[in-house]
TIVEX-208400 format. One record per residue (C-alpha): x, y, z. Coordinates in steps of 0.2 Angstrom, whole numbers, plus 5000, padded with zeros to 4 digits. Layout:
<nodes>
@xx = X; yy = Y; zz = Z
...
</nodes>
This chain:
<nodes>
@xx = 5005; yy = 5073; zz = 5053
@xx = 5013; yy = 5066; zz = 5067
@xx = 5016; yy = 5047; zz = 5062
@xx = 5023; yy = 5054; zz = 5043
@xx = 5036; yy = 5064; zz = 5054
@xx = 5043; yy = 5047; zz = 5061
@xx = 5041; yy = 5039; zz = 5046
@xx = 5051; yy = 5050; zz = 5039
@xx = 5065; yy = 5047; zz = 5052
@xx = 5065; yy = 5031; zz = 5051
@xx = 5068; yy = 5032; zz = 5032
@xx = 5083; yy = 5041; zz = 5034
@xx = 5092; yy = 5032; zz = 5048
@xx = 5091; yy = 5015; zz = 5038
@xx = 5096; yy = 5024; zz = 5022
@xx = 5112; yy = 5028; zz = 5032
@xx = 5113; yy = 5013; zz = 5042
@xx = 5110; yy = 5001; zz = 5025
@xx = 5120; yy = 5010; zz = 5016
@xx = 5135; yy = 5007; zz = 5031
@xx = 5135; yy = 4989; zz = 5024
@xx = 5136; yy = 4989; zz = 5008
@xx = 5151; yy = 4982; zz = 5005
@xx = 5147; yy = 4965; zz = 5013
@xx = 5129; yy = 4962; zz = 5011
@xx = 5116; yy = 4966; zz = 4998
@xx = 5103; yy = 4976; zz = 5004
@xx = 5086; yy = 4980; zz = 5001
@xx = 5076; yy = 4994; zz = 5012
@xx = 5056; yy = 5000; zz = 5008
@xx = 5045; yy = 5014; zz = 5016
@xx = 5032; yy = 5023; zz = 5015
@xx = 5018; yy = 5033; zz = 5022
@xx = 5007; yy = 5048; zz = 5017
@xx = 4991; yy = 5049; zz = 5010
@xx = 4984; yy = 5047; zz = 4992
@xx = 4971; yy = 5057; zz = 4980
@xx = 4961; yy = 5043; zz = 4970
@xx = 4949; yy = 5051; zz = 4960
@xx = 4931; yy = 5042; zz = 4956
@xx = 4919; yy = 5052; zz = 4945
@xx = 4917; yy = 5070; zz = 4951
@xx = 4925; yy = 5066; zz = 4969
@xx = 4940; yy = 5058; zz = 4976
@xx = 4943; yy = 5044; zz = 4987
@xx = 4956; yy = 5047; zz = 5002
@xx = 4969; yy = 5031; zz = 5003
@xx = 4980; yy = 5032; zz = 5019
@xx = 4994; yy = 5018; zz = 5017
@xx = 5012; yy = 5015; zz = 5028
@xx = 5023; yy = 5001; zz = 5025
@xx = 5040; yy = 4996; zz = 5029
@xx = 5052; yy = 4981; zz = 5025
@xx = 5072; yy = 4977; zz = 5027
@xx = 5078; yy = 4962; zz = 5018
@xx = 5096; yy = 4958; zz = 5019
@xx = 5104; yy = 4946; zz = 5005
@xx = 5104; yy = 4941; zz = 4984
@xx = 5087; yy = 4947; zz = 4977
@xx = 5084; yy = 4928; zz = 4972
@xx = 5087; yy = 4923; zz = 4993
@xx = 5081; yy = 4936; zz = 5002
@xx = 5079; yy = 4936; zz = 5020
@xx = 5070; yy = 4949; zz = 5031
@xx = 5077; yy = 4957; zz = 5043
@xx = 5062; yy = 4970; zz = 5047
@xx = 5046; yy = 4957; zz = 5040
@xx = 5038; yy = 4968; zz = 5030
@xx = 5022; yy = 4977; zz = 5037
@xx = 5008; yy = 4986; zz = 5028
@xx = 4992; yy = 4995; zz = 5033
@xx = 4980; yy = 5008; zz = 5025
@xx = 4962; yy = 5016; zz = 5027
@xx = 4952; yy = 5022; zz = 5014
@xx = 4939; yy = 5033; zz = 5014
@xx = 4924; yy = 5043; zz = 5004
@xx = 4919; yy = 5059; zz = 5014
@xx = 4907; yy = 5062; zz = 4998
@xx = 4899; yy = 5044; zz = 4997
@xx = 4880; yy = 5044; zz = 5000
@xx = 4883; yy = 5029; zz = 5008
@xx = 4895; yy = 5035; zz = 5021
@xx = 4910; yy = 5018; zz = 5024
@xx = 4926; yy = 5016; zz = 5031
@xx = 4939; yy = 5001; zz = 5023
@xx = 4953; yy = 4997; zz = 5035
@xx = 4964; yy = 4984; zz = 5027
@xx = 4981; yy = 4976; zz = 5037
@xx = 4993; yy = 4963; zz = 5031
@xx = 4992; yy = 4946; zz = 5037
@xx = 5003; yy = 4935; zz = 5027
@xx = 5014; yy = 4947; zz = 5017
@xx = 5028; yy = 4940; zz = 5004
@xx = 5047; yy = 4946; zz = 5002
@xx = 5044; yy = 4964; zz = 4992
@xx = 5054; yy = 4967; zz = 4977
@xx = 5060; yy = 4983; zz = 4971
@xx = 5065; yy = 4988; zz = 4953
@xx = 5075; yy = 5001; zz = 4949
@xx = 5067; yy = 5010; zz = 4932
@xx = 5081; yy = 5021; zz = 4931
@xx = 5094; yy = 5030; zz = 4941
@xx = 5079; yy = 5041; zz = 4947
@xx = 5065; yy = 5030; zz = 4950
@xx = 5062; yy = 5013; zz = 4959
@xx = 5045; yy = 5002; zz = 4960
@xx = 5040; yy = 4993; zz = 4976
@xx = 5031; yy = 4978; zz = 4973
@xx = 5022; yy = 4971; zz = 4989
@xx = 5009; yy = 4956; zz = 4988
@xx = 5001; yy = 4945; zz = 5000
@xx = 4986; yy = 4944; zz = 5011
@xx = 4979; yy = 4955; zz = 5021
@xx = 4963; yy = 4956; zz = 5033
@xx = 4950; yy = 4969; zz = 5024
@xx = 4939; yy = 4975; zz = 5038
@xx = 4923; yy = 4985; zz = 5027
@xx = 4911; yy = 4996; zz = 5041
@xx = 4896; yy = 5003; zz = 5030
@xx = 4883; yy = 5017; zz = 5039
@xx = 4881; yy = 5027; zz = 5055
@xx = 4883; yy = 5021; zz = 5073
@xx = 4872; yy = 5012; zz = 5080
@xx = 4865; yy = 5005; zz = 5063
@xx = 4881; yy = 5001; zz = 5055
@xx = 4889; yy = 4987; zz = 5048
@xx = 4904; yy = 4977; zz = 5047
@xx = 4911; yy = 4963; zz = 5035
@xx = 4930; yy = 4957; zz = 5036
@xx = 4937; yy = 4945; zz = 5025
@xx = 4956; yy = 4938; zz = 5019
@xx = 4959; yy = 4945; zz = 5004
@xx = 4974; yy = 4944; zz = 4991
@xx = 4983; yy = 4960; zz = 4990
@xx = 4993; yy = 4968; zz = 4979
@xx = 5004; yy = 4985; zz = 4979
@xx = 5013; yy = 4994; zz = 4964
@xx = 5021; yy = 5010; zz = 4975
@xx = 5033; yy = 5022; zz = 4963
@xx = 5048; yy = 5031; zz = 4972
@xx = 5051; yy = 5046; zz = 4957
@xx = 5056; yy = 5059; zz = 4969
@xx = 5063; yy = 5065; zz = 4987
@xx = 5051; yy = 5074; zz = 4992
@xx = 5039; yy = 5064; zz = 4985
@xx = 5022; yy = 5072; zz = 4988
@xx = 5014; yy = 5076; zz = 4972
@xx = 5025; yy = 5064; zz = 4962
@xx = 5027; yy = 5047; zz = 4969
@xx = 5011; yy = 5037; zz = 4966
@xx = 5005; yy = 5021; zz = 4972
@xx = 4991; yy = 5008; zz = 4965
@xx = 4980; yy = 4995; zz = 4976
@xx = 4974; yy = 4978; zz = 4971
@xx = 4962; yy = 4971; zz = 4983
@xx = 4954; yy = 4953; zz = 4978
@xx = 4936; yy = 4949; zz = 4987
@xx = 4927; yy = 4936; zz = 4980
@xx = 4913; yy = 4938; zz = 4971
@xx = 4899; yy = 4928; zz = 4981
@xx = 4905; yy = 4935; zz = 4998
@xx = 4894; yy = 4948; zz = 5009
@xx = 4907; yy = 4963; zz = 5007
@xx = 4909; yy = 4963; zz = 4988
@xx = 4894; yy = 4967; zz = 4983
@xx = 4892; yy = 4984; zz = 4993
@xx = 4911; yy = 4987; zz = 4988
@xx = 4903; yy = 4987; zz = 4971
@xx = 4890; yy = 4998; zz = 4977
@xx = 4902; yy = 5011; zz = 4987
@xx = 4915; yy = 5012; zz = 4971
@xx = 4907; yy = 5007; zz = 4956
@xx = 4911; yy = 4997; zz = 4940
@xx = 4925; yy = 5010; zz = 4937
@xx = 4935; yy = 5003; zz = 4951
@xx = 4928; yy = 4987; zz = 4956
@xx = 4927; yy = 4975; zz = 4942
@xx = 4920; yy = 4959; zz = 4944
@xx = 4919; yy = 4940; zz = 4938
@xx = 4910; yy = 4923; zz = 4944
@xx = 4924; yy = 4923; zz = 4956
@xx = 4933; yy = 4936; zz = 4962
@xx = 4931; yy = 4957; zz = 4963
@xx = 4945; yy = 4966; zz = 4961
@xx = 4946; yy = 4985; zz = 4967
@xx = 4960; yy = 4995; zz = 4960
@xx = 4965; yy = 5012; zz = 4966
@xx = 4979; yy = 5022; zz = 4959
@xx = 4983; yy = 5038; zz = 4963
@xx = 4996; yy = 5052; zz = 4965
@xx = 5004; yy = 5056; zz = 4985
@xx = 4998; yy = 5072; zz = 4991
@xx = 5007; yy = 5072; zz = 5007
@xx = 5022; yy = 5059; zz = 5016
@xx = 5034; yy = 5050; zz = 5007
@xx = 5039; yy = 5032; zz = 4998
@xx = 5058; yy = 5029; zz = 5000
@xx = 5067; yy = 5011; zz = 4994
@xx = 5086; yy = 5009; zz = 4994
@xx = 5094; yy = 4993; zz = 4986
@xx = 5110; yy = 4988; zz = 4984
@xx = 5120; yy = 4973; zz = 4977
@xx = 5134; yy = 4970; zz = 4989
@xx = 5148; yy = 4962; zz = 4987
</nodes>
């Protein structure tokens, strides 16, 4: 895909440019972009996600230099119920990255997006939006990463609101689990193509 290519560009010149400096300031770099496999009974759900942040500073005073911006569509080619969920950040909070080991980093992202849920066929669909909390878990094991880096999505919609309900419908109990209050939907799977890249760094 086109938009992974330049992704991928991206990735490396800030690696290099970050990495420049180092020695003065503590750096902190996230990216990502590709597509992921989340199965759901005897079928699989299609996640596209990007995201890309740059803070520059101590982990515990962060400022942004890129804000941090995150976007993904999901979509079931085999639902009876043919939907599309487009979700954007709105409000989106300094990320944090930790490193696992000398291999592995995980990129925590949270915040609000806008959830923009479009059930049917033309003319006789329907859309829902709502603000919804968010939260992403996105593991950098590997360069390349495809078939090993993995990401997981929390979406909070609450309970009484129009969209949850058929979100319960399109997914299921399995991934949507609900409360008096709030529905969350989680999916977690594996990258197939693209890549998720973080670089941080302490400085001096």
């Amino acid at each position: 895909m086109k938009q992974d290519r330049i992704l991928g560009c991206v990735i490396i010149w800030m690696t290099i440019l970050l990495a420049a400096q180092t020695s003065v300031y503590a750096n902190h770099f996230i990216a990502g972009g590709g597509r992921y496999s989340v199965p759901m009974n005897t079928s699989e759900i299609s996640v596209r996600c990007q995201f890309l942040g740059v803070l520059t500073g101590l982990p515990d005073a962060a400022t942004p230099v890129i804000e941090t911006h995150i976007q993904c569509a999901i979509l079931h080619p085999d639902s009876p119920m043919p939907f599309r969920l487009f979700i954007s950040g709105t409000e989106v909070n300094p990320f944090t990255v930790v490193e696992d080991s000398e291999t592995q980093h995980t990129i925590t992202i949270t915040g609000k997006m806008l959830s923009r849920f479009v059930s049917g066929v033309e003319p006789d669909d329907q859309h829902l939006t709502e603000i919804v909390n968010f939260e992403v878990n996105a593991v950098d094991a590997a360069f390349p990463g495809a078939g090993v880096d993995s990401m997981t999505l929390r979406l909070d919609y609450r309970a009484t609101g129009d969209t949850a309900p058929l979100l319960l419908d399109a997914f299921g109990p399995e991934l949507m689990v609900c409360n008096a209050d709030v529905c969350t939907l989680t999916l977690t799977g594996v990258l197939t193509e693209g890549e998720i890249e973080s670089h941080t760094s302490g400085g001096e």
